[in-house]
Structures are given as C-alpha cells and as structure tokens.
C-alpha positions as CSV (number, residue, x, y, z in Angstrom):
1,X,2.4,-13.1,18.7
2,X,3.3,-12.8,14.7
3,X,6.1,-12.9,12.5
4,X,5.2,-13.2,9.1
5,X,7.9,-13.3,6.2
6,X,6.6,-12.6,2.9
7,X,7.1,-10.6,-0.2
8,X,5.6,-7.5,1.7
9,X,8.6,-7.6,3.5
10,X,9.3,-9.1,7.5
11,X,6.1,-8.1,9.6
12,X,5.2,-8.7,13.2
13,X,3.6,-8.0,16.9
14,X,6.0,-6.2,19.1
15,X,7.4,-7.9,22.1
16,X,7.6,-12.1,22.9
17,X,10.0,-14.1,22.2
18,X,12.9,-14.1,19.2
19,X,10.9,-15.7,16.4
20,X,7.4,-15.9,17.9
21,X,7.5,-12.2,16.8
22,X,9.4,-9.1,15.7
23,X,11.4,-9.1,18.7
24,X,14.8,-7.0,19.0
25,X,16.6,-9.9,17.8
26,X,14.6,-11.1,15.1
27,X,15.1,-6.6,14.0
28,X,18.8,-6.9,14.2
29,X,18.7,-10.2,11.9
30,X,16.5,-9.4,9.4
31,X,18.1,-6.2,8.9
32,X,21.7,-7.9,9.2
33,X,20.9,-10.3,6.3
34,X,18.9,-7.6,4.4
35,X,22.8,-5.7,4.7
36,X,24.3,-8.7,3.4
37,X,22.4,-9.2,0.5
38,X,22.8,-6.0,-0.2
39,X,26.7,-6.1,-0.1
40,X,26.7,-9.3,-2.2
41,X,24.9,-7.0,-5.0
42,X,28.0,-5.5,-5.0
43,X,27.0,-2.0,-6.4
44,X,27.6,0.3,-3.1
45,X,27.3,0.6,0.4
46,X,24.2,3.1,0.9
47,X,20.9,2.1,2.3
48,X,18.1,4.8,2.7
49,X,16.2,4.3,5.7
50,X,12.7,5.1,7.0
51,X,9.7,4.8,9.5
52,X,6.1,5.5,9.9
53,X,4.6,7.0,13.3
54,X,4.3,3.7,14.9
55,X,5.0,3.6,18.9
56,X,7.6,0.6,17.9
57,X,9.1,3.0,15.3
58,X,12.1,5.1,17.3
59,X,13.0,1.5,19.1
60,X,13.2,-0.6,15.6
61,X,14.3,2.3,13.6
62,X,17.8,2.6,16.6
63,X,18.4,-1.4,16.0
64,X,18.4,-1.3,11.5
65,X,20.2,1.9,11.5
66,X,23.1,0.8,14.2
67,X,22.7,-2.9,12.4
68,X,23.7,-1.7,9.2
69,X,26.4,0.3,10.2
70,X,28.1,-2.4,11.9
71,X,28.4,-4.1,8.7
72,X,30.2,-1.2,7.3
73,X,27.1,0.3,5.1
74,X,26.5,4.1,5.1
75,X,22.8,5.0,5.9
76,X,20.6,8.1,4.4
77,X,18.0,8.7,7.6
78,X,14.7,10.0,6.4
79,X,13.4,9.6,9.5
80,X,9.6,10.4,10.0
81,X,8.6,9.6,6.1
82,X,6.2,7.4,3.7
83,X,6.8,4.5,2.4
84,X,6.5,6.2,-1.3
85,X,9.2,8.8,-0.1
86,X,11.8,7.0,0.8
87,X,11.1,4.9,-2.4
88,X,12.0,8.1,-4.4
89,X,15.1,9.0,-2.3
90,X,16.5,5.6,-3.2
91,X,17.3,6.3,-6.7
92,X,17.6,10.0,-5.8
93,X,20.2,8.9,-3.1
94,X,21.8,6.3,-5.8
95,X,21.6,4.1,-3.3
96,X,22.0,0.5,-3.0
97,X,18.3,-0.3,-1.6
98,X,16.7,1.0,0.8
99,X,14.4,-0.1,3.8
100,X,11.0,1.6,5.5
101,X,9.6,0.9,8.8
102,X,6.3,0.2,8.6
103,X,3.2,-2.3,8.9
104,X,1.0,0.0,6.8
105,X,-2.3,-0.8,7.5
106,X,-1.8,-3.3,10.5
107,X,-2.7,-2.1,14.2
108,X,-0.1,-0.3,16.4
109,X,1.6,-3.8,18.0
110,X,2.6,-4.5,14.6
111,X,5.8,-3.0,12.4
112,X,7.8,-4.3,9.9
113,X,11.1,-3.8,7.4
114,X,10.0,-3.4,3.9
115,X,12.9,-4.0,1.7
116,X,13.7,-2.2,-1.7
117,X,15.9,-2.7,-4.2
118,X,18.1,0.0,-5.9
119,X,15.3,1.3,-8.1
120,X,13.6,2.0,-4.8
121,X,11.1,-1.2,-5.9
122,X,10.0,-3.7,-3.8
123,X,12.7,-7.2,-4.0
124,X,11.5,-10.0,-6.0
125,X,10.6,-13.4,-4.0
126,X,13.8,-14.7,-5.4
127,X,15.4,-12.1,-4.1
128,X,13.5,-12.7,-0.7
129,X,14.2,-16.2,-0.8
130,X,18.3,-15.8,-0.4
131,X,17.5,-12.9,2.4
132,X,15.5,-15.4,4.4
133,X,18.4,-18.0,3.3
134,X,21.3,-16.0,4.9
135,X,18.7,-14.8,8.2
136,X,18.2,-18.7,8.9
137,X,22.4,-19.5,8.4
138,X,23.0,-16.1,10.2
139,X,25.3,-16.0,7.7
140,X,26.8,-12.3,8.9
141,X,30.2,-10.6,8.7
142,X,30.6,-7.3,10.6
143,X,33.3,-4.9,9.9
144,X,35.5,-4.5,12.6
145,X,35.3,-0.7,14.7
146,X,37.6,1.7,12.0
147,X,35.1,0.6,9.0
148,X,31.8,1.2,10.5
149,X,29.7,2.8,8.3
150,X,27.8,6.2,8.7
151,X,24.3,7.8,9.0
152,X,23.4,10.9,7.7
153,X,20.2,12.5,8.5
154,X,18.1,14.2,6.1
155,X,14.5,16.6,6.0
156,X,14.7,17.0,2.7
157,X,12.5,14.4,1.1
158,X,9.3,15.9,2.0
159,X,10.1,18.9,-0.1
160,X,11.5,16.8,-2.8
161,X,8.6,14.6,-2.8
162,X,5.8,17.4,-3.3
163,X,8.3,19.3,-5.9
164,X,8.3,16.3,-8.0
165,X,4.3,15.9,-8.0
166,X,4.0,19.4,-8.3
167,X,6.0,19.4,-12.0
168,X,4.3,16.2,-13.4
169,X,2.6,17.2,-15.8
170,X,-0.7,15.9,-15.7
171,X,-1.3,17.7,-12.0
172,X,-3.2,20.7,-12.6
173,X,-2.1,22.8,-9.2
174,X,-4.2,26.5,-11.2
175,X,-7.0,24.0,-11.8
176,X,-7.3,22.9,-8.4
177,X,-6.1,26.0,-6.7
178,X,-9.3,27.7,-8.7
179,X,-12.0,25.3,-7.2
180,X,-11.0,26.1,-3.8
181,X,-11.6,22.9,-2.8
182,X,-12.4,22.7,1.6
183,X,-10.8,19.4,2.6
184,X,-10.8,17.2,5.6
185,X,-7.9,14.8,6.3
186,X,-8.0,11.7,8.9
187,X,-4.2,11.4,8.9
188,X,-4.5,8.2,11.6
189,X,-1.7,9.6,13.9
190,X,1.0,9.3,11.5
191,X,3.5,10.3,8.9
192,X,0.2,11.9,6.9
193,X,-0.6,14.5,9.5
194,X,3.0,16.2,8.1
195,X,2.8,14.8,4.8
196,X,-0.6,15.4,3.3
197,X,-1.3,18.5,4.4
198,X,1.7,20.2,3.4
199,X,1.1,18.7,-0.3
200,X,-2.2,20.5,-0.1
201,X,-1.0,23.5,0.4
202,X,1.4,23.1,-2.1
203,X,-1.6,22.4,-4.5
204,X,-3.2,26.0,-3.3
205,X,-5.8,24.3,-1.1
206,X,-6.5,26.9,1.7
207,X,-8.8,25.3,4.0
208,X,-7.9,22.0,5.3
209,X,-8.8,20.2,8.6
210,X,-7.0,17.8,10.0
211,X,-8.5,14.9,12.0
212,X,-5.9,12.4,14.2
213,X,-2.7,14.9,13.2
214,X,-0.7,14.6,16.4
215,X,1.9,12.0,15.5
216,X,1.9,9.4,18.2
217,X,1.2,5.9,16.9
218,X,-1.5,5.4,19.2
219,X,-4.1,5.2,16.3
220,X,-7.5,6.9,17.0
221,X,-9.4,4.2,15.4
222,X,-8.2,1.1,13.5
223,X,-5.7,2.2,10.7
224,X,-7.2,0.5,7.6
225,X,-8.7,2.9,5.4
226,X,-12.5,0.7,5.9
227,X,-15.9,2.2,5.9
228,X,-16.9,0.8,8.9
229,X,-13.7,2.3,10.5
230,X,-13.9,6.1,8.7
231,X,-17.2,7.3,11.4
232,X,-15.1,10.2,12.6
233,X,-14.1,11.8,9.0
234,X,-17.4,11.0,7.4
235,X,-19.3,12.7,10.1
236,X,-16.6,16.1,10.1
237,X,-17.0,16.1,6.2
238,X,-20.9,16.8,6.2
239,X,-20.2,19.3,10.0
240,X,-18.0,21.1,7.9
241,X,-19.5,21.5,5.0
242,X,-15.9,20.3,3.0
243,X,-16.2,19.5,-0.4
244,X,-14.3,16.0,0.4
245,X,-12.6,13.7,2.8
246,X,-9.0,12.0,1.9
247,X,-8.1,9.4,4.3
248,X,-4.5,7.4,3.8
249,X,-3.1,4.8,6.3
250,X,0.0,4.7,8.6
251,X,2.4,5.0,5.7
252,X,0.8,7.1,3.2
253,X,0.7,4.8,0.6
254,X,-3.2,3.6,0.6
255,X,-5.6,6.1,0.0
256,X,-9.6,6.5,-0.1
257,X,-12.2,9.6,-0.4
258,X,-15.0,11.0,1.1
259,X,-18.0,11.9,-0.7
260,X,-19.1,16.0,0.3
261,X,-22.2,14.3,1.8
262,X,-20.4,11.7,4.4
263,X,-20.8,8.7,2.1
264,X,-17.7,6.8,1.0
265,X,-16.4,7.2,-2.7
266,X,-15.5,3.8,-2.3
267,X,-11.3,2.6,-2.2
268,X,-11.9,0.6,-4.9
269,X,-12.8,3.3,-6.8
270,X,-9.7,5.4,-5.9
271,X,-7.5,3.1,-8.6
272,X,-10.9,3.6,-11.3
273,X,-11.1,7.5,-10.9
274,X,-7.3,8.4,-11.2
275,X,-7.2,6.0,-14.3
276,X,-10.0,7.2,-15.6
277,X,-8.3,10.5,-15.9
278,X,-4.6,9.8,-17.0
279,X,-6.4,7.7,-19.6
280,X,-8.3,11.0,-20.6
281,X,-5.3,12.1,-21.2
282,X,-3.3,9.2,-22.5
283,X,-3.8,6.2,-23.9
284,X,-2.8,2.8,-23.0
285,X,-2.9,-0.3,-20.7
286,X,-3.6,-0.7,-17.3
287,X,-3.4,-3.6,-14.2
288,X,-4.5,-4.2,-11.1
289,X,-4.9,-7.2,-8.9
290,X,-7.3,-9.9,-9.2
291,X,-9.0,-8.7,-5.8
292,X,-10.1,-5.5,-7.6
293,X,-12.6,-4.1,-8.8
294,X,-14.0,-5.5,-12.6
295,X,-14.6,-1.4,-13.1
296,X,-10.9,-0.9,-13.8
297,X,-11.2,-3.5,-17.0
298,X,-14.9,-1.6,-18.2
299,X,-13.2,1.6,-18.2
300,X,-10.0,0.3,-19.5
301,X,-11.5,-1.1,-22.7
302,X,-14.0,2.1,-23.2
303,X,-10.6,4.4,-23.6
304,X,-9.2,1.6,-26.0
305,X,-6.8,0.1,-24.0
306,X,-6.1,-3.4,-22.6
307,X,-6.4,-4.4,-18.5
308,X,-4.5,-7.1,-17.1
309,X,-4.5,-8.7,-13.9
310,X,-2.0,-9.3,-11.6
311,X,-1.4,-11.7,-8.3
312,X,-2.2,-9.4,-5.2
313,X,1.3,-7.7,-4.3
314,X,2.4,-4.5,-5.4
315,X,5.7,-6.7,-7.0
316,X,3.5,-8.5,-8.9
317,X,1.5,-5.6,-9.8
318,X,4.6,-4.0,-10.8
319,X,5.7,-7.2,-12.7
320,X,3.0,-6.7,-14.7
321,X,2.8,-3.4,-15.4
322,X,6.1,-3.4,-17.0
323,X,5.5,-6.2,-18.6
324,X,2.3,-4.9,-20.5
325,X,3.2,-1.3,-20.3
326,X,0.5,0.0,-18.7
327,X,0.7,4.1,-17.8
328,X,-1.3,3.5,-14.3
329,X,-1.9,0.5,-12.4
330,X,-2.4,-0.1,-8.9
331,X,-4.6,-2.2,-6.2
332,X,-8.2,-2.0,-5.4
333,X,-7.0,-1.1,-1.4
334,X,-6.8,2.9,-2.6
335,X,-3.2,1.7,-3.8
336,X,-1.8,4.1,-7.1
337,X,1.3,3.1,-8.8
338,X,2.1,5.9,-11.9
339,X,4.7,4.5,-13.5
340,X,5.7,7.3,-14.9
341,X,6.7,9.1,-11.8
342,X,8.2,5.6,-9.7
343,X,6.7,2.7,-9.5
344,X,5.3,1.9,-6.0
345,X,1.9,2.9,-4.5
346,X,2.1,6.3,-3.7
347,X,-1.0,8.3,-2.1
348,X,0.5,11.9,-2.6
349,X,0.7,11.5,-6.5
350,X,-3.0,10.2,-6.4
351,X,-3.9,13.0,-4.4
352,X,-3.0,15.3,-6.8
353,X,-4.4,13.4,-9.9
354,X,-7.4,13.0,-8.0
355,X,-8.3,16.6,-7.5
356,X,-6.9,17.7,-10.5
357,X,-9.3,15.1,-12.5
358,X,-12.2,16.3,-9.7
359,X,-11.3,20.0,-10.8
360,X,-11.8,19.4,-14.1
361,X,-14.8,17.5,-13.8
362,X,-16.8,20.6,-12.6
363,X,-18.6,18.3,-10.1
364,X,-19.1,17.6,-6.6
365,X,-16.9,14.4,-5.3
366,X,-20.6,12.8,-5.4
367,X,-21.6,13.5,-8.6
368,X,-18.1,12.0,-9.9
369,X,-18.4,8.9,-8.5
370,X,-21.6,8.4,-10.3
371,X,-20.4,8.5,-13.7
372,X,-18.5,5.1,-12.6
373,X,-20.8,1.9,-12.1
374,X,-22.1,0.3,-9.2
375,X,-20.2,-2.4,-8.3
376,X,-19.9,-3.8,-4.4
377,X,-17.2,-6.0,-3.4
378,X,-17.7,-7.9,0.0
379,X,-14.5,-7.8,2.1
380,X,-14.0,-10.7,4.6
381,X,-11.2,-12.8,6.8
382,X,-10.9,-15.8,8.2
383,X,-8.6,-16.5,11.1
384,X,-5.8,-19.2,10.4
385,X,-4.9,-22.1,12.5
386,X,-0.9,-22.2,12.1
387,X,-1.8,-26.6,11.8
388,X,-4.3,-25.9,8.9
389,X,-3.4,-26.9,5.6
390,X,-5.0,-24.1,3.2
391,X,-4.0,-25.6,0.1
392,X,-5.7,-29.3,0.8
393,X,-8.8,-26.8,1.7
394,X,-8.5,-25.1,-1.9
395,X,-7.7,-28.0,-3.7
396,X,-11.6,-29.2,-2.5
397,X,-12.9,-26.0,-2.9
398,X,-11.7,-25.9,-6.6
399,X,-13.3,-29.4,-7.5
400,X,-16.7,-28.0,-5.7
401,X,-16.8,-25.5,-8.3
402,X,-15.4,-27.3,-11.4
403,X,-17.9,-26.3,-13.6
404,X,-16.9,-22.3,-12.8
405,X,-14.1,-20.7,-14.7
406,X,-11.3,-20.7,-12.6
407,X,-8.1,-18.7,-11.7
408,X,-5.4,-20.5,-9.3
409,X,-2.7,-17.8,-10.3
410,X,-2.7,-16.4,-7.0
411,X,-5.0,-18.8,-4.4
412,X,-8.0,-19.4,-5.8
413,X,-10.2,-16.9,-8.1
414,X,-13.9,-18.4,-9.0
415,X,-16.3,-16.6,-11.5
416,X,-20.1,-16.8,-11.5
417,X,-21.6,-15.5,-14.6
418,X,-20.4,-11.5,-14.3
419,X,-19.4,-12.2,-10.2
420,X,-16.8,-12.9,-9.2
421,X,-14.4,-14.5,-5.7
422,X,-11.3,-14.3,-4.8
423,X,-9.6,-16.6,-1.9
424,X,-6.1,-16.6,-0.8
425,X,-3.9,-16.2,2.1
426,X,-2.3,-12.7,3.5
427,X,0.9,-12.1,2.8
428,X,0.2,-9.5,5.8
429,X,-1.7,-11.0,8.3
430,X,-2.1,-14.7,9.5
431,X,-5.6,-14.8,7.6
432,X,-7.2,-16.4,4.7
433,X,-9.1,-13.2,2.7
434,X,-12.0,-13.7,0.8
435,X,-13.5,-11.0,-1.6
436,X,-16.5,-10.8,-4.0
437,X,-17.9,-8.7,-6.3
438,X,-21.4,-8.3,-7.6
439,X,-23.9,-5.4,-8.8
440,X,-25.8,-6.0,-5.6
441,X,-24.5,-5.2,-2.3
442,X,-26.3,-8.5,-1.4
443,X,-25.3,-11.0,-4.2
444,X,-21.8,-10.0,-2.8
445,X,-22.2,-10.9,0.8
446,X,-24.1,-14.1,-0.2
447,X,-21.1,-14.9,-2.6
448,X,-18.9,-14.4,0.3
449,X,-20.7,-15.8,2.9
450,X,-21.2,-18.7,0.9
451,X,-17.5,-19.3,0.0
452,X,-16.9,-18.8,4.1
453,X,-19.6,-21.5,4.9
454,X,-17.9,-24.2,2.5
455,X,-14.4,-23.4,4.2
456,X,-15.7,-23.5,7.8
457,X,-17.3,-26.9,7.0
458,X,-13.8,-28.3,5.2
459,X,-11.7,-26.6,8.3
C-alpha cells in the first residue's frame, strides 16, 4: 500500500489501513483540511468537484462531496469529467478552488485529490505545506446541521469545454473538417471515451473509432500513454486504414499520437508539434521541464524565441511560464499547457491545435513528424526502499560526475557533450525516475543503464 503527498496532490492504493494508503479516512481528512484551507482563504464557500472513470471514483467521490459539506462549503458536481474541465469550471464557477479525482496515469488501485486554487491552478508547495499542516493537527471545524453546505450537479462543462476550444482562434475546425481526417481513439476506459470523441465531432471529424470506450475503470491495458503499452491502437490504426491514432490517459490531460502506419509520433513530440505551430503563428517563449525533450529549445530558438526549463510539475511549469511569458509550454509526458486558454495541461486544446497544424501541413501524421529531429529519450524507474536515503545517493552521484555540467534544480540533471540525464524522485509514485536523451536510440539506454548501474551499486 501507497500514500504519497506531494505537490501533484494526495495519491494512493485503495484499501489498507488509514495512512498506509488512501483509505476512507485518510479521503475524509485530506479533503476536510483541503475545506479548511480553503475557508481560511476567506474569498467564498464554493468548491468545484470532479472524478475520472476510476473503479474507486463513485466511493471517494461520496466521502469529499459529503466532507465538504459538513463544513458548511457549497459544491459544483461535475461528476464524470477531466481534470482540464473542471480546471475551467473553477473560474467559470467563481469558485473558491476546486478538487479532481484522479491518479491520471497510475493503475486502477490508485486515485487521488488534486487540489486547485481559485484560478482553477494547481496550489503552490506552500500552499500544500499548511494543508498537510492542518491534516496532521486535524485541525477541523464542522458546521453544525442548519449550515451544511449544498451540492449542485452539473453536465454542462463538456459543452462548455469544447465551445471554448472551438472559438480560440488558432483552431482551424474548416481546415480540419476539410481533410477528413479517419481517427482512432484508445480512450483507456475512462472520462475520454465521452470526452474526446464528442470534441471530434465538434471539429467535423466523421469517422472515429473508439478503442476501450465503455467507462469502467477496469483499464484494458496499463493506463500510461507508453509505446510498449499502445499494441492495441497501433495495430487498429494500420487495420483501419485511419489517418492517426490519439491516445490520452485516465484524466484527459496527457496525450500522444499515432503515426497512419502504426508507429508512434513519439509523446515527447506532442509538446514540439503543437509549439511548433502556435509559434507559426506567434511569436515568443516557451518551457517545459527538464525531463523533456532538447527538441522544444531547437525549435524554440529557430522561430526566435527563448526556452526555459522548469522543475518537473506542472506548478513549476506554470511558475515558469508566467514568469518568462511564454505563449505554450508544457511537459514532455504528451502534457499541453496554452496559456492563453487556462493554464493546466489540457489534451482537448492540443487535440485541436494538433490537427489543425496537421491540416495545414498537407501531410500525413508521418511525414510531419519528420520535419522534427530525431531525438530518443530512454525512460526508466527504480523501485524505492522507504529506508533509502536518495539524497546521500545523489550527493555521490554528483561528485562521480564533477567534471559534467550539472543541474540539481530539481534532483539531479547531468550533461554529456549534447546528451543529456535526468534523476529524481516521483512526486507520483514511490520511484526514483531516470531519463536520457541522445540522437541514438542506443547512446540513450547506455546513458541510462549506466546511471541505473552506479545507483544499484551505491543502494
């Protein structure tokens, strides 16, 4: 059993006991100081709720919802949503902050609360910090019976949602709608299956097919958007004869593409494509984290703009992208944040951008992805031992490499000539993550496997 607290919000297995994971109690606490907080802000009572597919999701969804209203705050039920929805309703809403129930990309014995502020953005760690402060005092005060709060239920976000991609203006729906594009969609048994498909349509695509659409949480395969775990769509892609695959994970705000012939456009290169065209089309700055892809920065600098990166997070990603004002940042997982339209990773806005900028491009999905380079970056995971200290093993990893440039803003980040590796611990997952980035498919792993060798040996 898991329970993780980070600044991705309070994630964990299903079941065991309070604190070992997200058990009922350690719902109804989080969510209770979560209230709190929110109360202490002092701006209103109005929380806009959320929750992905997940078998956990009806059961965790009951305990936040009746949590918050016994602490006298009124709640805005989107029920079956995306995390990018309900981060729109919360401004939309004028809420106070709002929460989604989700573990995104984690497998169905995980969920989680992810916690937004009243700009419908993710809290800071400061933020986080007096949350977790008032959890461990169970510092609480609920509101006796004739001040309970309310819950209204809404199914009006969907619409809402695709009418505001619809009008931004750099979504083309007469340039898509005139390519007649035949798309297959792997919607992992989830809020996707409603949510994708209707955006689609709404974008004039006629033929769509629809793999893993009955919304169950039993996930037909395991729910990050991988290569290794995209078989099924890959292989329909090339049966059908569809121009493309889109994939997204449990809450729709990750997503990847599938090349007409069954090979993978690459998620890294989900971030580099959509840039690539709002750049096209206007200029300035851009950020993503330090585990992505050096493509991003090349293509940054070729339409005359500046790329920063940022600690992995989409706060931090956000942090930075106000902070430089960049007009499109995001993270190498297939994660698109368009500032202009809200700022949070949001798979239905890329969606559009994408195919409007494939539209445009007159080309196959194919023959896009190879006007961008060829870069491989080697994903890999470690399994932590709660009693291991990770920074000790850093610290020794660091002087190893001394004579390498190196980055310790987030873990540790080690440069070899024009490669590149990236170590640090999940804020998702009890793991320690280590990518690498090369030309060569091989120089990556070797990278990698390298790195993994040296912190097997120091474990």
């Amino acid at each position: 059993m898991a329970l993780i607290k980070s600044i991705s919000g309070i994630r964990g297995t299903i079941g065991g006991k309070p604190g070992e994971g997200l058990s009922p109690v350690d719902v109804v606490k989080f969510a209770a100081a979560y209230g709190t907080w929110l109360l202490q802000q002092g701006s209103n009572n109005k929380v806009v709720i959320g929750r992905d597919g997940r078998i956990s999701g009806p059961m965790v969804h009951g305990l936040v919802v009746n949590t918050l209203n016994a602490l006298g705050i009124d709640v805005i039920d989107l029920g079956l949503t995306t995390t990018p929805t309900v981060e729109m309703a919360v401004p939309m809403e004028g809420a106070a902050g709002g929460i989604i129930l989700t573990a995104s990309h984690n497998p169905k014995e995980w969920n989680a609360l992810k916690l937004l502020n009243e700009k419908g953005e993710f809290i800071s760690g400061d933020d986080g910090a007096a949350l977790l402060a008032i959890a461990e005092q169970e510092s609480f005060q609920f509101v006796p019976v004739t001040k309970l709060g309310s819950t209204r239920s809404t199914d009006e976000y969907l619409q809402k949602h695709i009418d505001a991609i619809l009008t931004y203006d750099l979504v083309d729906v007469a340039a898509i709608k005139a390519r007649g594009f035949k798309v297959v969609v792997d919607a992992i048994n989830s809020s996707g299956a409603v949510y994708v498909p209707a955006l689609l349509k709404a974008l004039g695509v006629e033929e769509i097919v629809v793999l893993n659409e009955e919304v169950n949480g039993q996930f037909a395969h395991n729910p990050e958007p991988l290569p290794e775990h995209l078989n099924e769509i890959s292989t329909t892609v090339v049966k059908q004869k569809a121009d493309l695959g889109i994939v997204v994970d449990p809450d729709v705000d990750r997503l990847c593409f599938v090349c007409e012939d069954g090979s993978m456009f690459g998620e890294e290169y989900t971030l580099v494509a959509v840039a690539d065209y709002i750049l096209s089309k206007r200029k300035g700055n851009t950020v993503s984290n330090m585990s992505s892809t050096k493509a991003l920065k090349e293509l940054t600098l070729k339409h005359g703009g500046q790329y920063f990166p940022s600690a992995v997070g989409e706060v931090n990603v956000v942090k930075k992208m106000k902070a430089e004002n960049a007009v499109i940042g995001g993270e190498g997982n297939g994660g698109i944040i368009v500032p202009d339209f809200h700022y949070g990773r949001d798979a239905l806005i890329g969606i559009a951008l994408f195919l409007s900028h494939l539209a445009h491009s007159k080309k196959t999905i194919s023959g896009l992805r190879k006007t961008y380079p060829d870069y491989f970056i080697s994903k890999n995971k470690i399994e932590l031992d709660p009693t291991l200290n990770v920074r000790e093993i850093f610290e020794k990893i660091k002087t190893k490499y001394k004579a390498q440039p190196i980055n310790t803003e987030d873990g540790l980040k080690i440069e070899f000539d024009n490669d590149w590796v990236h170590l640090r611990t999940s804020n998702t997952e009890p793991i320690i993550r280590i990518y690498s980035e090369s030309d060569l498919e091989s120089k990556a792993n070797n990278i990698a496997h390298r790195i993994i060798a040296d912190i097997k040996e120091l474990m």
